[in-house]
C-alpha positions as CSV (number, residue, x, y, z in Angstrom):
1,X,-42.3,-38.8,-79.6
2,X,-42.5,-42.1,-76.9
3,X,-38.2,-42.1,-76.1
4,X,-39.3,-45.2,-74.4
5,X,-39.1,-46.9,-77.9
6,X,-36.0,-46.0,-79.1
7,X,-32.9,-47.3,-79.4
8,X,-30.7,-47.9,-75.9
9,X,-28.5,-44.9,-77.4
10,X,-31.0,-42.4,-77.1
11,X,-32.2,-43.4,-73.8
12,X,-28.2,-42.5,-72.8
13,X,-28.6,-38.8,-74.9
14,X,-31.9,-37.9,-73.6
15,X,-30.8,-39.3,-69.7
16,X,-27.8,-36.9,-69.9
17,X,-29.8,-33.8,-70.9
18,X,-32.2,-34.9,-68.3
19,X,-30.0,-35.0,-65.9
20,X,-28.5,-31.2,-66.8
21,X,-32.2,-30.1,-66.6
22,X,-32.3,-31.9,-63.0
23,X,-28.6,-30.3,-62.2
24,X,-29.7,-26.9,-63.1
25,X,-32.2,-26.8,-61.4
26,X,-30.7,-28.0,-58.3
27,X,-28.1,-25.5,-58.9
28,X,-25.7,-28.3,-58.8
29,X,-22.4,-27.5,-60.8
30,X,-20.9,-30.6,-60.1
31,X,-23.4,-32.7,-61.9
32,X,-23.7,-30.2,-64.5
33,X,-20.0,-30.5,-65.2
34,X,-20.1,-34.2,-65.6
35,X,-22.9,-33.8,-68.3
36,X,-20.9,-31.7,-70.9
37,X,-17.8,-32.4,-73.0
38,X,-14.4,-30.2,-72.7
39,X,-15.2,-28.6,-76.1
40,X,-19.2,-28.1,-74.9
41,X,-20.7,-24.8,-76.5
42,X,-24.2,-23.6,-75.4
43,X,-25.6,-21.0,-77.6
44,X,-28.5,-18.5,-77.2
45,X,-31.1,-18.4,-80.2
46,X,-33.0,-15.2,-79.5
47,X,-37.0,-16.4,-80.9
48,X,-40.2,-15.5,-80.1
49,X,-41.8,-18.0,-81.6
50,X,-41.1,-20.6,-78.9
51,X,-43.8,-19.0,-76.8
52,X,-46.7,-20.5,-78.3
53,X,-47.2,-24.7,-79.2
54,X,-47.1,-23.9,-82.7
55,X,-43.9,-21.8,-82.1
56,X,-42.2,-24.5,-80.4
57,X,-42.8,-27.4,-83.4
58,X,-41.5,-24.5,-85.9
59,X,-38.4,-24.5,-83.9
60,X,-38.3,-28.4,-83.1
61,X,-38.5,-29.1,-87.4
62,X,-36.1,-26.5,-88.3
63,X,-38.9,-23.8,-89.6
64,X,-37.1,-21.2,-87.0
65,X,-34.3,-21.1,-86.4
66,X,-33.7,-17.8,-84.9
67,X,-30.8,-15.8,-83.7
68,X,-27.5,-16.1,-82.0
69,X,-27.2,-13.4,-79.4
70,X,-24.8,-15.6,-77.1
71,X,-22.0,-18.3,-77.6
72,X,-20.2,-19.6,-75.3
73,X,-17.3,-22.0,-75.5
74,X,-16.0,-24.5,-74.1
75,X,-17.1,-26.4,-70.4
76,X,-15.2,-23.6,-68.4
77,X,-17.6,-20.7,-70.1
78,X,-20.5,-22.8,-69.9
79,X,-20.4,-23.3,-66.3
80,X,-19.0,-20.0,-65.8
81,X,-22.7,-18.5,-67.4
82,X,-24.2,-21.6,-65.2
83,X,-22.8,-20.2,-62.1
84,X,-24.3,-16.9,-63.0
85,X,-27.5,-18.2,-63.7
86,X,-27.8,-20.1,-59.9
87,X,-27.2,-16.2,-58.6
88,X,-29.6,-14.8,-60.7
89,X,-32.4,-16.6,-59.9
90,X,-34.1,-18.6,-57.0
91,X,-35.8,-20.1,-57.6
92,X,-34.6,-21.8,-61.1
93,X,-37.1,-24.0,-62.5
94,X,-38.6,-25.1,-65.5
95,X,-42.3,-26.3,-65.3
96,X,-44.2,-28.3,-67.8
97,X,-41.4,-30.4,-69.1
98,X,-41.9,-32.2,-72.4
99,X,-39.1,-33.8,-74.6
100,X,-39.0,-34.9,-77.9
101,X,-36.6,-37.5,-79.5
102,X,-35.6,-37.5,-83.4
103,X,-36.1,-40.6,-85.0
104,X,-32.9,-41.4,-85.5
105,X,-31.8,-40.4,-81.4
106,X,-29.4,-37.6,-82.9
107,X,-31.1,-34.6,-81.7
108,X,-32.8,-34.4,-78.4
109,X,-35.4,-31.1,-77.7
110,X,-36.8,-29.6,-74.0
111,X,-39.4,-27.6,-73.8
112,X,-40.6,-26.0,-70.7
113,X,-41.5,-22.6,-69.2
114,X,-39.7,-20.8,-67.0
115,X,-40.7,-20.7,-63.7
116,X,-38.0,-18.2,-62.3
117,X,-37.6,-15.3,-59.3
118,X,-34.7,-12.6,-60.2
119,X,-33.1,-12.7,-56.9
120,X,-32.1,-9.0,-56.6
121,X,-36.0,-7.7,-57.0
122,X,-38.2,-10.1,-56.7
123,X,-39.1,-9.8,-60.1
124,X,-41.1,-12.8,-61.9
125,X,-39.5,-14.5,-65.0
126,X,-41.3,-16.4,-66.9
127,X,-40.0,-17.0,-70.5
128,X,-40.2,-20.2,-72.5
129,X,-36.9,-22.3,-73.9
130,X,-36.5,-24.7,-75.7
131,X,-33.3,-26.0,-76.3
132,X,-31.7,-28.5,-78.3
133,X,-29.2,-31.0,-77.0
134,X,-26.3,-33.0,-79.1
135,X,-25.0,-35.7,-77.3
136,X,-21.2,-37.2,-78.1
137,X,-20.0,-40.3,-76.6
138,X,-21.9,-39.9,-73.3
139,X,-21.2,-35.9,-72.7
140,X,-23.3,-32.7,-74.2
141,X,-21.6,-31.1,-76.9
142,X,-23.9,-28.5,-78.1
143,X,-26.6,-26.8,-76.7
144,X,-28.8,-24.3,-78.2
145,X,-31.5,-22.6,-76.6
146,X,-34.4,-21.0,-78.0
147,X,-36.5,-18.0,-76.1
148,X,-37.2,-14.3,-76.2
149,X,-33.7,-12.5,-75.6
150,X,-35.2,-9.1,-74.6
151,X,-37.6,-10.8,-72.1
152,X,-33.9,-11.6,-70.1
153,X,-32.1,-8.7,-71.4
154,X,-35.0,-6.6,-70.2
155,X,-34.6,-8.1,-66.4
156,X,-31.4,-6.2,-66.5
157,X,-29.4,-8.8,-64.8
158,X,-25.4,-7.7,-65.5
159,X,-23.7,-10.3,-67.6
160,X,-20.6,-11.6,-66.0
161,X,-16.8,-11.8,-68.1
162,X,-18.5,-15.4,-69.4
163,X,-21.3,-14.2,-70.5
164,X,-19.7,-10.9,-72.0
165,X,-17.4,-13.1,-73.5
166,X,-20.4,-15.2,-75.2
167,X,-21.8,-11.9,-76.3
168,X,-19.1,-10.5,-78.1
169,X,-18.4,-13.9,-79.7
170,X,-22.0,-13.8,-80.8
171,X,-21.7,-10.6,-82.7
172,X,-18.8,-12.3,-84.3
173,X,-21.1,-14.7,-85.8
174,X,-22.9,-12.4,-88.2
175,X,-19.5,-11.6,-89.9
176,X,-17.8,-14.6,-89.7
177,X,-17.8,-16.5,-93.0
178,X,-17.4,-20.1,-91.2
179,X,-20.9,-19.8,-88.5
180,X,-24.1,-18.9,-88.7
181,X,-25.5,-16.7,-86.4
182,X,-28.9,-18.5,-87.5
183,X,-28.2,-22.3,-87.1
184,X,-27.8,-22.7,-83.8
185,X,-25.0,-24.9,-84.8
């Protein structure tokens, strides 16, 4: 979708999950911080399908939805994982960039492939996200991102008290009567 016709409220969603794409990368926690919300969550939808195009417009329109393997909650966890993340790997990029806009501006997507170094061996990363992005009165609110899980579980990086955290809350999902651990909401 061309965001350059939409409404002057999803130019302000889609700038704000731009610029948490450009913070990350950066490994700027400051300007990630001013992108997300006190109640942000950022959830990790464990898919293979977002590998391939066809994958990714499954995933986009709701055909896959995949499963919840991480949620964290709240700002402090999210930049708590985000920390981890700038440690983990150097470089931290994303290359081919594509976005897509919903019609109505409520839901904002990014694709791209990671272009990532584990910086304890050297290792190569390269897995493919895309994640969704809810923006609220000018802050992210929800994010969930969509890639192979055992691609970064098999780099094994050690998950810090965050990430744990996000785990364990994940495995809570599949009981819990009130989330999904397939929504990605």
């Amino acid at each position: 979708m061309n965001d350059e016709t939409r409404a002057p409220a999803t130019h302000t969603g889609l700038g704000i999950a731009r610029e948490f794409v450009r913070a990350v990368e950066a490994k700027d926690i400051e300007a990630v911080a001013r992108t997300l919300a006190d109640d942000a969550r950022q959830l990790f939808m464990h898919t293979r399908s977002a590998t391939t195009p066809d994958g990714v417009a499954d995933v986009i329109d709701g055909r896959t939805r995949g499963f919840c393997v991480a949620d964290m909650k709240g700002k402090r966890e999210v930049l708590a994982y985000t920390r981890a993340i700038f440690d983990k790997f150097t470089p931290l990029l994303w290359r081919d960039h594509t976005w897509r806009v919903s019609p109505d501006g409520g839901e904002l997507f990014f694709h791209g492939i990671g272009d990532m170094v584990v910086a304890r061996t050297g290792q190569p990363y390269r897995n493919t996200y895309v994640i969704r992005f809810d923006i609220d009165e000018g802050r992210i609110v929800l994010m969930a991102e969509y890639g192979n899980a055992f691609m970064y579980a098999g780099l094994g990086v050690r998950p810090n008290g965050a990430e744990f955290q996000g785990l364990l809350r994940a495995m809570g999902r599949m009981v819990s009567p009130r989330l999904s651990s397939r929504s990605g909401r």
